[in-house]
C-alpha positions in Angstrom: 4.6 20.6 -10.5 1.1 20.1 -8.6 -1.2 18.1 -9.7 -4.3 19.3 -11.6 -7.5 18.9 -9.3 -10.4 17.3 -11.5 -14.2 17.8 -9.3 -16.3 15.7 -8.4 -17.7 14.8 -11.7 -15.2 12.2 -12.2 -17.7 10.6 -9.1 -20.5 10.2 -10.9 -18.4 9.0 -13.9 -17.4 6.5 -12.3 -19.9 4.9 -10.4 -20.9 2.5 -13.3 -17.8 1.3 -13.3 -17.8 0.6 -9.5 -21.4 -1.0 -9.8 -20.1 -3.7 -11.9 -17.0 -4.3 -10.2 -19.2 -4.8 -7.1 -21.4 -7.3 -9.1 -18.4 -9.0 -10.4 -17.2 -9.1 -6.9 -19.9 -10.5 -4.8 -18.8 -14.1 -5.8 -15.1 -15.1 -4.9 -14.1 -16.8 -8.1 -12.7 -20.6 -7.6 -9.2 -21.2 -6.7 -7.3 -24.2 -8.1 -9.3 -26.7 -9.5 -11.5 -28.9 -7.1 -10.8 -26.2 -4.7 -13.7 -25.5 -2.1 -13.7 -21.9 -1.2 -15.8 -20.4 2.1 -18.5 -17.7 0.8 -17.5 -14.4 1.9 -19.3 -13.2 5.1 -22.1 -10.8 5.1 -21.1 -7.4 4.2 -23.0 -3.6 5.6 -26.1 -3.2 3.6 -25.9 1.1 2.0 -26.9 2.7 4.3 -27.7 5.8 2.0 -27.5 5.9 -1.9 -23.8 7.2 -2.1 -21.2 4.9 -4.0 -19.4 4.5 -1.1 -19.5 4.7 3.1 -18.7 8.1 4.1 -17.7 7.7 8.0 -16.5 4.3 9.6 -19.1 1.6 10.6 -19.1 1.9 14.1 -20.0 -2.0 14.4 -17.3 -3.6 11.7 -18.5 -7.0 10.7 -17.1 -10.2 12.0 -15.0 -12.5 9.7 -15.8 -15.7 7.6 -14.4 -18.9 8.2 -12.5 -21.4 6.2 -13.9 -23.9 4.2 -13.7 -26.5 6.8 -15.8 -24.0 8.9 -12.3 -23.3 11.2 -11.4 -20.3 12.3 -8.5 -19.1 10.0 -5.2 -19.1 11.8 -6.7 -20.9 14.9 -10.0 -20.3 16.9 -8.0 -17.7 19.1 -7.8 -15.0 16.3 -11.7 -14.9 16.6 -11.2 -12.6 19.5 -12.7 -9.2 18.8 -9.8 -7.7 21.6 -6.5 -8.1 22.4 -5.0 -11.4 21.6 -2.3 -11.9 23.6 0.0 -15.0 24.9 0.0 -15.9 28.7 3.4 -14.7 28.6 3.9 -11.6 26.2 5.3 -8.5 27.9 3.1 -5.4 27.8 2.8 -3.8 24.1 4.3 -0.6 23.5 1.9 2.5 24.1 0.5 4.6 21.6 -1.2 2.1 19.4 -4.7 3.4 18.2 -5.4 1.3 15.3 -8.6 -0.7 15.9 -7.8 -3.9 14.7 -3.9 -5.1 14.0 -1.8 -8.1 13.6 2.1 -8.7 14.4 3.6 -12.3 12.4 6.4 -13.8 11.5 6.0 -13.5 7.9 8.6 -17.1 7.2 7.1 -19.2 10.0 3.5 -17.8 10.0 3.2 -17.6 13.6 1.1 -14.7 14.6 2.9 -13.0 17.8 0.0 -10.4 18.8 -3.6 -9.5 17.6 -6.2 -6.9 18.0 -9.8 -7.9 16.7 -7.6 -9.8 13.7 -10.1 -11.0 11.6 -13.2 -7.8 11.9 -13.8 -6.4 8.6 -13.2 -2.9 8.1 -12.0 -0.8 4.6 -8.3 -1.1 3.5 -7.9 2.1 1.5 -4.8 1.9 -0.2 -3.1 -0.8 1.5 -5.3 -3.5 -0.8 -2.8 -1.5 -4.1 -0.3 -4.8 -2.9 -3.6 -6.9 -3.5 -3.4 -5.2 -6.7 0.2 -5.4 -7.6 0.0 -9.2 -6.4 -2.7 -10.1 -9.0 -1.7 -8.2 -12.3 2.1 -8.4 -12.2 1.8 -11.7 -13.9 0.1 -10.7 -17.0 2.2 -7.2 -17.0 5.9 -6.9 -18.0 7.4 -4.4 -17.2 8.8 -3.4 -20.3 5.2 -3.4 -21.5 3.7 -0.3 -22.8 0.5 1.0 -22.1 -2.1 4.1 -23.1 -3.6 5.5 -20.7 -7.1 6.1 -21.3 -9.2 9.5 -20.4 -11.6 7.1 -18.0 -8.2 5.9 -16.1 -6.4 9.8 -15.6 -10.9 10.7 -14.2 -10.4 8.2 -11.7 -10.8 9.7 -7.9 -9.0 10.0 -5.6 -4.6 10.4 -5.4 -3.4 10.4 -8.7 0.4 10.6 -10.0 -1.1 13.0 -13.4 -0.9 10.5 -15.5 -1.6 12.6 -19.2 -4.7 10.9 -21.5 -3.5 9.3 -24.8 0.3 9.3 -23.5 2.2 6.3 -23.0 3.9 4.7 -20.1 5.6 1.2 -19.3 4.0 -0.9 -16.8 7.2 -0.3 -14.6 5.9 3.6 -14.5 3.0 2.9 -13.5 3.9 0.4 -11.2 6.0 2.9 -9.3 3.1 5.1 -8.9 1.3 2.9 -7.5 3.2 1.5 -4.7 5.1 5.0 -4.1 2.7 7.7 -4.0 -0.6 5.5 -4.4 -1.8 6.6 -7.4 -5.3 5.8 -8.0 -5.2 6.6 -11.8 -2.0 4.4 -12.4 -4.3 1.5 -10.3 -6.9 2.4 -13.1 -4.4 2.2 -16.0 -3.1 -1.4 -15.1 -6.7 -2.4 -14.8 -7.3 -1.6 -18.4 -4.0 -3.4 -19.4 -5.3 -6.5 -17.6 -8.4 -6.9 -19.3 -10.5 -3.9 -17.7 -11.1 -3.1 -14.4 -13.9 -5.9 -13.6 -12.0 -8.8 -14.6 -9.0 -7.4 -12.6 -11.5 -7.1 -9.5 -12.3 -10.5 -10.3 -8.6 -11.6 -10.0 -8.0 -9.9 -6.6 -10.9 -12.2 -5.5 -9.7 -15.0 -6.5 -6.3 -14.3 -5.4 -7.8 -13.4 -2.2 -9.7 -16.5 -2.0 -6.2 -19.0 -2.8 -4.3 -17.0 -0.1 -6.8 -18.0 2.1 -8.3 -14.7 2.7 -11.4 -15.4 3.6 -12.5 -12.0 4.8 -11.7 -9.9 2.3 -14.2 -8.9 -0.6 -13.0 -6.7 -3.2 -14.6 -4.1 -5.7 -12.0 -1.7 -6.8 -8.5 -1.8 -7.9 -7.7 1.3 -6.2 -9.2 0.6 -2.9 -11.8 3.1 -3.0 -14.4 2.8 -0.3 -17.5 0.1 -1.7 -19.7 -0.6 0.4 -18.9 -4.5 0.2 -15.3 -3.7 0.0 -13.6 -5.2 3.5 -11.0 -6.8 4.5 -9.3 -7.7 7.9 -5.8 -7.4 9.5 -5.2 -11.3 9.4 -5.9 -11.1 5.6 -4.0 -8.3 5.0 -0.9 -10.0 7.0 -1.8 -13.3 4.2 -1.2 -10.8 1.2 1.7 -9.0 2.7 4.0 -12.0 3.4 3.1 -12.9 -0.7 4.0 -9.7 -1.6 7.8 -9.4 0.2 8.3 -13.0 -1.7 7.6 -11.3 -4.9 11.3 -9.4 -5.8 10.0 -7.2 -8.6 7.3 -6.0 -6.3 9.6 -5.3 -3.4 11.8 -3.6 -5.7 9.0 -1.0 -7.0 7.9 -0.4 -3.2 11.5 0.3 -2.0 12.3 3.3 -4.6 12.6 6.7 -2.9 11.8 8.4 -5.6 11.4 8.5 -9.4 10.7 10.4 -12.4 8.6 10.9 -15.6 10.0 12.1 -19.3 8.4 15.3 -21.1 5.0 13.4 -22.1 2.5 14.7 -24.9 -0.8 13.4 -26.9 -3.4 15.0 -28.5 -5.2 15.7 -25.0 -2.4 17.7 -24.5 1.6 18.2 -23.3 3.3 17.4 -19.5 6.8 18.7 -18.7 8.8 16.4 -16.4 8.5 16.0 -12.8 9.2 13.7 -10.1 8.5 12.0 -6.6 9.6 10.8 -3.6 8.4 7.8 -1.7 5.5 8.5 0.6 6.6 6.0 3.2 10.1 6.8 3.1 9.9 7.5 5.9 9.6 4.3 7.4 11.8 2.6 4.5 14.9 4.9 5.9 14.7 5.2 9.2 13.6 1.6 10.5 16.1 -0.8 11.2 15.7 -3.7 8.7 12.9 -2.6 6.2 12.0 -4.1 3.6 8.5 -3.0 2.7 5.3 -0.1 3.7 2.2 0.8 2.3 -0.4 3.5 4.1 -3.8 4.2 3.1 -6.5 6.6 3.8 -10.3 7.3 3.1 -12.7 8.5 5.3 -14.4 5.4 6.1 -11.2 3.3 6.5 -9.8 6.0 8.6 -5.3 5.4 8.4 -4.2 2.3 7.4 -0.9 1.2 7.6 1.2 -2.3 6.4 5.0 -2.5 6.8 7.9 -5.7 7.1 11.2 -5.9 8.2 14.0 -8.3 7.9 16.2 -8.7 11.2 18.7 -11.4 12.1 17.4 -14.0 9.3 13.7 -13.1 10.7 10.6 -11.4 8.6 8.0 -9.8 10.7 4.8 -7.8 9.3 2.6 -5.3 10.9 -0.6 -4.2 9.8 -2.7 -1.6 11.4 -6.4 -1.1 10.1 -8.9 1.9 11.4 -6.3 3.6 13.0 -5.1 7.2 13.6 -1.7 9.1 12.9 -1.7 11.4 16.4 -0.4 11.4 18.5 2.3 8.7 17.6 2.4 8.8 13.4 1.6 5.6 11.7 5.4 4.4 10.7 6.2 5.0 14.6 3.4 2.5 16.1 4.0 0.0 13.3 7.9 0.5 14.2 7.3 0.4 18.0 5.2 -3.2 17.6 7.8 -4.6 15.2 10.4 -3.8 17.7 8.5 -5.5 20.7 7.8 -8.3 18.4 11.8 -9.2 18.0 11.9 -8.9 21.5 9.4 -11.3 22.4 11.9 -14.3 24.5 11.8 -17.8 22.6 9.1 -19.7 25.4 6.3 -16.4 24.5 4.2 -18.9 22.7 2.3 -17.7 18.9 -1.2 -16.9 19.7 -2.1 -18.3 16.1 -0.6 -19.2 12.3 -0.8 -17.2 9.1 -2.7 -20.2 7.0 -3.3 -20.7 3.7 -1.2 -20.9 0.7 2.1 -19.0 0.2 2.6 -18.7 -3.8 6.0 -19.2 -5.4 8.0 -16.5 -6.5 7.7 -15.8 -10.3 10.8 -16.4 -12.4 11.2 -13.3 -14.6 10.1 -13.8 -18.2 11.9 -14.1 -21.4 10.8 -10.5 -21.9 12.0 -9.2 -18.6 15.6 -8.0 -17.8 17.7 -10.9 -16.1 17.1 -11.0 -11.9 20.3 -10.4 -10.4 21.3 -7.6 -7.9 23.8 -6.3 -10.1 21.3 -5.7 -13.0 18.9 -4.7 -10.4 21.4 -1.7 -9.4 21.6 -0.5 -13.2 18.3 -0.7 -13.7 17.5 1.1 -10.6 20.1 3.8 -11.8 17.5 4.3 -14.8 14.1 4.8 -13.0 15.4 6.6 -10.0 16.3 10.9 -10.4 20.0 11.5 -10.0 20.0 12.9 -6.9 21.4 11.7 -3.9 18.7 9.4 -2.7 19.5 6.8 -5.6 22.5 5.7 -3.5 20.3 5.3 -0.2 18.3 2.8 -2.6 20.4 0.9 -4.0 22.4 0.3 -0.9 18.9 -1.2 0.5 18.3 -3.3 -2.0 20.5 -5.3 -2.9 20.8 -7.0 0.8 17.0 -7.4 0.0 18.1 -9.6 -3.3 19.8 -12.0 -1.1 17.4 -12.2 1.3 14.6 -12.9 -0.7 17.1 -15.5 -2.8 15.5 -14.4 -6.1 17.8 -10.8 -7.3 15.7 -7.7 -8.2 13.9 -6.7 -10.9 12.1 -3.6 -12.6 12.8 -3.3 -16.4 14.0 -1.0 -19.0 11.8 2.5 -18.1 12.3 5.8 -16.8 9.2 5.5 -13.6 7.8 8.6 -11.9 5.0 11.0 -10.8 3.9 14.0 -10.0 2.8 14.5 -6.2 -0.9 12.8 -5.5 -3.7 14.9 -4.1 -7.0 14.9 -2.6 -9.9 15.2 -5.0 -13.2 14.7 -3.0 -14.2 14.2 0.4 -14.4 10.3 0.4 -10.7 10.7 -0.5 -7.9 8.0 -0.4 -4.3 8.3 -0.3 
């Protein structure tokens, strides 16, 4: 079933919300107590009186430093070029992303670089930013009304239906399989509205030690303040694969919505499949991928693997899909990176703090990879995908020493679509 196309009037809708976001987001909120936390650097001034960039900054901003006025991970990864070791082997060909990072995502070291800590957008990729600072107040079992202002918001959507209800496992699966912008908008208003969610990511941002990063929406649609850089984005992926429930909603292939109806109206059932499934079942070892797009981030890409008791994590920021697709490069650098022979010295360290994995609640199903496997059996369409998941997974339980978790509700979407130029996906 497509999805409905709503204009461009939900832009100007919500541009007020986006103005205070950015207000709220302008000061990176404080840590743990007695914490001192580095200002962010200085951001692109608007260059015209749009919302939002429309085209990449052809000059991307330099990163911040830490508190102690260090470079972040080491003074090397201020290098706006390659950052290699004396004795790395050539990289693969076909890269095009502007600025990337490879890491060992248990040991921190940082194995290769390009430009690691510029600033540029993270479209969609920033959702696991997201994910990372509302799962705690969420359950998944918890239900939610979806709100006319959350179903307007721009960009991909899953079709979420006004005045209907879905658990926060729904519309955590939307999120983190076909990027749903209006499911990022609903678990905004479930965590106290979209500002003081903003505010969160900051300051989750800001304890990671992601100095670089500066966020004003939940969805990661373009602001013009809204940046981040590869060596942050590497920071909030290796929190995210140490967060089972969150692995477990990124690894679905696919999922489906019940018959929904409210007095906006009625919305038969449909599915969808994992937009990055690609990656998830053809890469030896993976464990979790996110993409994003907008016009003035360009492709971006995030992705880990597990292989022979090692993590690695990839992200590629400003970077293009031809002529080697996004899943291939980020496959093709991973690959080189388990290569690498033990004497190639780490050109830096992931820094900062790693935070622990959270228990499930009393409200949440038990976290074992046998529950895991039943409950996955519930969100996931009977078709003959459900087996390639749940074969996945539960190796990942073990890995990640903690089971897997989702809750007690059917998850789905309909397909996302564009719905105005500055587009993300």
């Amino acid at each position: 079933m497509p999805v409905p196309v709503r204009g461009q009037q939900a832009r100007s809708r919500g541009a007020a919300g986006l103005a205070l976001a950015a207000l709220t987001s302008l000061t990176v909120l404080a840590g743990p107590a007695g914490a001192a936390l580095a200002d962010p650097p200085a951001a692109p001034k608007p260059t015209s009186a749009e919302i939002s960039p429309g085209a990449p900054d052809p000059h991307p901003p330099a990163g911040g430093l830490a508190p102690d006025g260090s470079v972040p991970g080491g003074p090397r990864l201020a290098g706006r070029g390659l950052v290699l070791a004396a004795k790395a082997p050539a990289l693969p060909q076909g890269i095009r992303a502007q600025a990337w990072i490879l890491a060992d995502l248990d040991s921190g070291a940082v194995l290769a670089a390009r430009d690691p800590h510029g600033r540029y957008q993270p479209a969609s990729i920033l959702k696991l930013l997201t994910a990372l600072s509302v799962a705690p107040a969420l359950p998944g079992r918890r239900v939610v009304t979806v709100s006319p202002a959350a179903v307007e918001t721009e960009g991909s959507a899953v079709g979420l239906l006004a005045g209907a209800r879905y658990s926060v496992d729904q519309l955590f699966a939307a999120l983190l399989l076909v990027s749903a912008n209006d499911a990022a908008a609903a678990l905004a208003e479930a965590n106290g509205g979209v500002a003081r969610t903003v505010a969160g990511m900051n300051a989750a941002a800001a304890r990671l030690g992601a100095y670089d990063t500066v966020v004003q929406t939940p969805s990661g649609l373009d602001g013009w303040q809204q940046l981040t850089s590869a060596y942050d984005m590497a920071l909030i992926l290796r929190a995210f694969v140490n967060q089972p429930r969150l692995v477990a909603y990124d690894r679905l292939p696919s999922a489906s919505y019940p018959p929904k109806s409210s007095r906006y109206g009625r919305v038969g059932a449909y599915q969808f499949t994992n937009q990055s499934r690609n990656f998830l079942a053809t890469v030896p070892g993976a464990l979790v991928v996110k993409s994003g797009f907008t016009d003035a981030a360009r492709h971006t890409y995030l992705a880990a693997t597990q292989r022979h008791g090692r993590r690695l994590g990839v992200v590629l920021l400003r970077n293009e899909r031809q002529p080697v697709d996004q899943y291939q490069q980020a496959r093709s650098l991973l690959d080189w990176g388990y290569a690498l022979k033990p004497g190639v010295k780490p050109v830096g360290t992931l820094a900062g703090r790693l935070p622990a994995v959270r228990p499930v609640g009393a409200t949440d199903r038990a976290a074992t990879p046998a529950t895991a496997a039943a409950v996955l059996a519930q969100l996931a369409p009977a078709h003959r995908g459900l087996r390639w998941a749940l074969a996945a997974l539960l190796p990942v339980s073990a890995l990640i020493g903690g089971g897997l978790w989702l809750g007690n509700a059917t998850a789905g979407a309909r397909p996302a679509t564009r719905r105005r130029a500055r587009r993300l996906r």
